[in-house]
SETOR-653890 format. One record per residue (C-alpha): residue number from 0; residue in one letter; x, y, z. Coordinates in Angstrom, 2 decimals. Layout:
NUM  A  X  Y  Z
...
This chain:
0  X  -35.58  79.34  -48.01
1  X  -36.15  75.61  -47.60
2  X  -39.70  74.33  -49.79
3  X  -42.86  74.29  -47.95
4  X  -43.04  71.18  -45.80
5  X  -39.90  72.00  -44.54
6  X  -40.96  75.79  -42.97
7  X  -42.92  74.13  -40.81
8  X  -42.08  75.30  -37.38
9  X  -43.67  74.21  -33.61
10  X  -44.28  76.24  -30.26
11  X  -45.03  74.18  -27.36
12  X  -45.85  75.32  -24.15
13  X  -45.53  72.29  -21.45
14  X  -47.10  72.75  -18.43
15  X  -47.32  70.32  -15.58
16  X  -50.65  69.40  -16.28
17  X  -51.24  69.19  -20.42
18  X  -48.72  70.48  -23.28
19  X  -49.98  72.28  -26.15
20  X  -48.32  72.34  -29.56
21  X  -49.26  74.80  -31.91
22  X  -48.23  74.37  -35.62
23  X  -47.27  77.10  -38.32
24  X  -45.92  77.85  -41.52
25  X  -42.63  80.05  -41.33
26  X  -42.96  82.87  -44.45
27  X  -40.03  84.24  -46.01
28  X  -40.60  87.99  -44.20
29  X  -39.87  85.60  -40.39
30  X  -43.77  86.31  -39.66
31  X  -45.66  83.08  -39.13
32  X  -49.12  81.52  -40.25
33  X  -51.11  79.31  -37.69
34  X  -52.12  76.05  -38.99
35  X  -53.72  74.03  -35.88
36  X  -53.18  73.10  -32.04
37  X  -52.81  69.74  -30.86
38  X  -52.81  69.55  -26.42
39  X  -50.61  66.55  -24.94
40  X  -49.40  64.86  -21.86
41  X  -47.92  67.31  -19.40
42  X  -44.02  67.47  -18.12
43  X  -42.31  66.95  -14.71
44  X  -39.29  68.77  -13.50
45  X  -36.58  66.90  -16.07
46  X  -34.31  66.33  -12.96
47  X  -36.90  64.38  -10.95
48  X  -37.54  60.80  -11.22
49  X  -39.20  59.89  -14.68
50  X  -38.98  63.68  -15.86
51  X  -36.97  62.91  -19.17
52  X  -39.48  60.63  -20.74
53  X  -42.35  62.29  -19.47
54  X  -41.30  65.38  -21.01
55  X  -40.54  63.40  -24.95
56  X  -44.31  62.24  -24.21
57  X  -45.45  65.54  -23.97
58  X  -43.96  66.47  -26.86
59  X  -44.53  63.88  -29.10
60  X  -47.89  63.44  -28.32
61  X  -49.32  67.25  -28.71
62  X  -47.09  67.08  -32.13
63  X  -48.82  63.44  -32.90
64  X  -52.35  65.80  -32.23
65  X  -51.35  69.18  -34.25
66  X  -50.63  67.12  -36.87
67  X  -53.08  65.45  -37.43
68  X  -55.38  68.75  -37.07
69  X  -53.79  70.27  -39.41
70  X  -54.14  67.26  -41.91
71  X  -50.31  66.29  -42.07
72  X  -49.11  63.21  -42.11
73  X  -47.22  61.84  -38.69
74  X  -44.10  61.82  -40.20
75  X  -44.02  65.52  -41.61
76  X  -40.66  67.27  -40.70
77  X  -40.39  70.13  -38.68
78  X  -38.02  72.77  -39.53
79  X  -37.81  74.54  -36.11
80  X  -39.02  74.50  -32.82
81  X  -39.38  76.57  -29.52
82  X  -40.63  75.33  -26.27
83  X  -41.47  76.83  -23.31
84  X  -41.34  73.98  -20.28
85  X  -41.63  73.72  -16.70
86  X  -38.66  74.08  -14.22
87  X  -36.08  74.92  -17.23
88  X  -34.02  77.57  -15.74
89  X  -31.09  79.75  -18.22
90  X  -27.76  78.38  -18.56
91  X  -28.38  75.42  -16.42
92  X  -27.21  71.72  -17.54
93  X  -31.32  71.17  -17.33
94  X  -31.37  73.37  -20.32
95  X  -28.96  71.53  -21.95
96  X  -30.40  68.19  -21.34
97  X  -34.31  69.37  -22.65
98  X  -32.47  70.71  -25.86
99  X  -30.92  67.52  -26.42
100  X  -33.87  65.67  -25.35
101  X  -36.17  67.58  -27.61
102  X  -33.56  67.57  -30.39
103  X  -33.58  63.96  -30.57
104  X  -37.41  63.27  -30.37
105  X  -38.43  65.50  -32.80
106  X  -35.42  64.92  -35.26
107  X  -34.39  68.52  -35.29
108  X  -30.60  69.84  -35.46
109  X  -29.53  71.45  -31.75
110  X  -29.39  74.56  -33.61
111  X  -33.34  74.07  -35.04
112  X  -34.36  73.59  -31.13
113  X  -35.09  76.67  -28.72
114  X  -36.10  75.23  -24.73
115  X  -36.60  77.80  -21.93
116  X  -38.55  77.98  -19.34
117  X  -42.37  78.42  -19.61
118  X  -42.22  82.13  -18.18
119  X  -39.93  82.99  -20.71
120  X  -42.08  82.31  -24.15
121  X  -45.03  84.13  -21.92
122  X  -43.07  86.52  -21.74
123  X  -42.45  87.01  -25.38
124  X  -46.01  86.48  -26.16
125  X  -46.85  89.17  -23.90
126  X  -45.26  91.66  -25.46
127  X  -44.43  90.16  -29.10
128  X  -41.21  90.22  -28.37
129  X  -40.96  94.07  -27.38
130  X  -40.46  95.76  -23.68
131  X  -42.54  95.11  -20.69
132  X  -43.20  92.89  -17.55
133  X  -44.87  89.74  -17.08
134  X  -46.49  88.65  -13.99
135  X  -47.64  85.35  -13.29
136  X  -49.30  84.16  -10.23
137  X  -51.21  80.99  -10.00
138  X  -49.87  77.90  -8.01
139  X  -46.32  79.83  -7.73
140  X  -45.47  83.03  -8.96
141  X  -42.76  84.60  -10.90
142  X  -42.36  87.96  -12.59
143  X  -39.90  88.53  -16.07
144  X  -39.14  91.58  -17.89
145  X  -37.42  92.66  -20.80
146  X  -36.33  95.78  -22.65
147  X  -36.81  94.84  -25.84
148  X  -33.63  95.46  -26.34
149  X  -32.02  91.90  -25.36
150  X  -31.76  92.74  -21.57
151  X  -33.88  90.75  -18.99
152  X  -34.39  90.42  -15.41
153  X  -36.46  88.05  -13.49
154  X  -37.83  87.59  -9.98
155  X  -39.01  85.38  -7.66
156  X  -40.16  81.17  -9.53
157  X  -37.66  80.26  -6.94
158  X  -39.76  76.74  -5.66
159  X  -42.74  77.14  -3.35
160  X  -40.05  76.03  0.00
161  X  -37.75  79.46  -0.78
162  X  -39.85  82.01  -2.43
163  X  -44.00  81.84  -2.78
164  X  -44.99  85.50  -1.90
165  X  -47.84  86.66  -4.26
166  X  -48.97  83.07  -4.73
167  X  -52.06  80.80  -4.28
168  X  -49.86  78.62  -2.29
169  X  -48.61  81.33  -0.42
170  X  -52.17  82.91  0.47
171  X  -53.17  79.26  1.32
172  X  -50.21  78.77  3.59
173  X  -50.08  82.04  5.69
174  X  -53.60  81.58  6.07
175  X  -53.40  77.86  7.74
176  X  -50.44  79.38  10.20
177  X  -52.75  81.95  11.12
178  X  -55.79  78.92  11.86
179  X  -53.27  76.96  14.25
180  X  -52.65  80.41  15.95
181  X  -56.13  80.70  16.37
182  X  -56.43  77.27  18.03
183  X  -53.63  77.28  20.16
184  X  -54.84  80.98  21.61
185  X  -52.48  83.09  20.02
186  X  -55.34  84.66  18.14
187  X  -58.63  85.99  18.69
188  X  -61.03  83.06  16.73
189  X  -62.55  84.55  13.17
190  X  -64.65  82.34  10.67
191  X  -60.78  81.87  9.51
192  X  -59.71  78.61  11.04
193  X  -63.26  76.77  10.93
194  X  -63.91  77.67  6.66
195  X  -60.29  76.28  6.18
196  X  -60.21  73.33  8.53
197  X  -63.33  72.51  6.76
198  X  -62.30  72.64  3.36
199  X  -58.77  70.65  4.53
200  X  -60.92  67.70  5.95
201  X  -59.51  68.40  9.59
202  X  -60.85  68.99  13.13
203  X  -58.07  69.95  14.68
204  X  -54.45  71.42  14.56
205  X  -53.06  68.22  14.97
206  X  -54.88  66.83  11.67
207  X  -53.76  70.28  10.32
208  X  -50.06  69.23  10.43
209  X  -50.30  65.89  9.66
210  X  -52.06  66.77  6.47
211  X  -49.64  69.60  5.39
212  X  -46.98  66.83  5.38
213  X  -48.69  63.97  3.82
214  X  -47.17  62.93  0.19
215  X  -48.03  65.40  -2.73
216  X  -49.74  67.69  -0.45
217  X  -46.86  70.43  -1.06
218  X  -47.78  73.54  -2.92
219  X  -51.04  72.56  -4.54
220  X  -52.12  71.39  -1.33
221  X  -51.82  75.13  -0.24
222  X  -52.99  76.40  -2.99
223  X  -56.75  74.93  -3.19
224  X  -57.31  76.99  0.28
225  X  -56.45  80.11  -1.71
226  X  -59.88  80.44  -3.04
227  X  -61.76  79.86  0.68
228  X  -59.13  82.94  1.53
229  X  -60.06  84.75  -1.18
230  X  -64.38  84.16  -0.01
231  X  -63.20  85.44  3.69
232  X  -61.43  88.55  2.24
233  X  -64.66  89.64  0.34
234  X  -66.43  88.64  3.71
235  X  -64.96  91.33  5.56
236  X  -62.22  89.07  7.45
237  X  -59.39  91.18  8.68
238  X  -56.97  88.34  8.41
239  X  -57.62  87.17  4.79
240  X  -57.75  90.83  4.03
241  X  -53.89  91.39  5.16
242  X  -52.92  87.84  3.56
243  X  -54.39  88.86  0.54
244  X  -52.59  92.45  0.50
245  X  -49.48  90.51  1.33
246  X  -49.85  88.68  -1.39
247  X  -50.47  92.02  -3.80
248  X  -47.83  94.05  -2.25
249  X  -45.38  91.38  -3.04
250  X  -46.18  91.36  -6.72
251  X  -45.66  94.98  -7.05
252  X  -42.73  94.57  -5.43
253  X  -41.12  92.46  -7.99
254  X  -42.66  94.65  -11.13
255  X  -40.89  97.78  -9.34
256  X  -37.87  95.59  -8.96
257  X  -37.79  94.87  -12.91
258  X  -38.39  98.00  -14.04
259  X  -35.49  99.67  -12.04
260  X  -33.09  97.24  -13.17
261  X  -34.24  97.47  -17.09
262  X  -34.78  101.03  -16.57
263  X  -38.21  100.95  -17.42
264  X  -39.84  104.09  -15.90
265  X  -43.36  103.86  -17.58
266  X  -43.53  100.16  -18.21
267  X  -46.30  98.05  -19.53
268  X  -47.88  95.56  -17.44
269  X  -49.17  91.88  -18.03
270  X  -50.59  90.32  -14.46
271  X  -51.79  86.91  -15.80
272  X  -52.28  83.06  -14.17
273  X  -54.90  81.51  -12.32
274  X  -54.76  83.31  -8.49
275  X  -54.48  86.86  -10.50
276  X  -57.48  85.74  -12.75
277  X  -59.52  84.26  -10.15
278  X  -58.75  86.73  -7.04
279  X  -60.55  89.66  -7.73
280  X  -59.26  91.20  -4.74
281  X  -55.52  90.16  -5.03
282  X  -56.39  91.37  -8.31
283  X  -57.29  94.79  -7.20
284  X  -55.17  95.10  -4.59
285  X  -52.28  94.29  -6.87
286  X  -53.59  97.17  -9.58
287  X  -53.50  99.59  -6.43
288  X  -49.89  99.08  -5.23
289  X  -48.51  99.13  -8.66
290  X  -50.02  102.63  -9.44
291  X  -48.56  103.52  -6.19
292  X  -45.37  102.41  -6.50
293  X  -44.97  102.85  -10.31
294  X  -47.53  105.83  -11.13
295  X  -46.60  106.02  -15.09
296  X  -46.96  101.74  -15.68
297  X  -49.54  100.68  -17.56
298  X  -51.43  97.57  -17.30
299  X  -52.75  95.82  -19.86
300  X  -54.28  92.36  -21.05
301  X  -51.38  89.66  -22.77
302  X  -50.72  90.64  -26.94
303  X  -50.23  86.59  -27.15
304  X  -49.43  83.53  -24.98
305  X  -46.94  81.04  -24.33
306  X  -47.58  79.46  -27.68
307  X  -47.23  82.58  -29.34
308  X  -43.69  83.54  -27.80
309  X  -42.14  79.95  -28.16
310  X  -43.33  80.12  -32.14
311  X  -41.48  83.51  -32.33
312  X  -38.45  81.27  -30.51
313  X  -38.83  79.14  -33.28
314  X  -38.77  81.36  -36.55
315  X  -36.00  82.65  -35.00
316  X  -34.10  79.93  -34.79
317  X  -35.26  78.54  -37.83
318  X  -33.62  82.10  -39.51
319  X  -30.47  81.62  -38.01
């Protein structure tokens, strides 16, 4: 094995918002000894306009962070390196271009660098690198399993235009077409349409559409009316209600889906992200269908997160 300084390996897990880097110290067994965290910049889709620099920022500036943390200098060298990133889907040239990208910034051989996509080291962090499914539902949702045996299978992350059932955006969205229905007659009036208009800013349908379409509304847009939803379900409305069990039959859905495909009759469960954590009763509602649908799975809380799968990315590579 290489000296010290050079078993130093890096997980990052870059987000849209921040990226955090957490450092370690690779031992000769593979296992792995946290040193510190460092939290940069966050990353755009690397395709878009300005994504390939913003995601080098993140990186080099939650390493710049860790480092210094941990006491290093800014020019210690990193052995190996997983990362866990926004929008990176398997196999695609997008893949390519973050491992070449992330290669170059953090002077590491192609071989030294592991990028996948962000549900993907969750998914390993989950489970510490053994059997199970991961769902995560916060702005968008996606589900991943594996069979801890090198077999995967994924649903749904599709982008919030094709595929947003069991979402915050979705639950946000279905409940605005169900306000407009409400205003135009279609639908008996509930405390519905006036608790969202409110929280949108809008008096009428008219501002309703023009506001769905304005620039960088999109999913997040939808999303903030998730948690007004969410207040309406627990306030006896029959139309959040069925959104919300929409929402929690859908993520069942994709769990049962998984564990058919990896043959995974009595599978354990993660349900993690923001709309799962936040929306008790998507929450519950989502506990009740999977027991229904899949009496023998098991749910249980993460074993580690994103950080903690893209590190065990990393000592693997780095043991290559």
């Amino acid at each position: 094995m290489p000296d010290t300084e050079h078993r130093l390996i890096a997980g990052f897990d870059a987000g849209q918002t921040h990226t955090t880097c957490r450092l370690a110290t690779l031992q000769p067994d593979g296992s792995w000894q946290v040193l510190s965290e460092g939290q940069g910049t966050g990353v755009s889709h690397l395709a878009a306009e300005g994504g390939a620099p913003r995601f080098e920022a993140a990186l080099g500036s939650s390493l710049r962070w860790a480092l210094d943390a941990a006491g290093l200098p800014a020019n210690a060298t990193l052995y190996a390196t997983g990362i866990g990133a926004s929008g990176i889907e398997s196999g695609s040239t997008v893949q390519e271009q973050g491992t070449h990208l992330a290669s170059a910034c953090l002077g590491l051989a192609q071989q030294r660098v592991v990028v996948v996509g962000d549900e993907c080291t969750a998914l390993a962090g989950a489970f510490n690198g053994g059997a199970g499914i991961l769902v995560i539902s916060g702005t968008g949702c996606i589900a991943l399993g594996s069979d801890g045996q090198g077999h995967s299978h994924r649903c749904g992350g599709w982008g919030w235009l094709l595929d947003g059932a069991g979402s915050a955006m979705d639950i946000g969205r279905d409940g605005l077409a169900l306000s407009v229905q409400m205003a135009d007659g279609r639908l008996p009036e509930t405390a519905l349409r006036q608790e969202l208009w409110q929280a949108l800013g809008a008096s009428s349908a008219q501002a309703v559409k023009a506001a769905v379409v304005a620039p960088h509304f999109a999913a997040a847009g939808f999303a903030r009316l998730a948690p007004v939803m969410h207040q309406l379900a627990l306030g006896g409305d029959p139309h959040a209600q069925a959104v919300i069990q929409r929402s929690a039959e859908a993520l069942a859905a994709m769990v049962h889906t998984i564990a058919e495909r990896l043959k995974l009759p009595e599978p354990a469960v993660c349900g993690v992200g923001g709309a799962l954590h936040h929306l008790s009763v998507l929450r519950q509602g989502f506990s009740r269908e999977l027991k229904r649908r899949l009496p023998q799975a098991e749910l249980q809380p993460p074993g580690g997160d994103a950080c903690s799968g893209a590190l065990r990315l990393a000592a693997q590579a780095a043991l290559r």
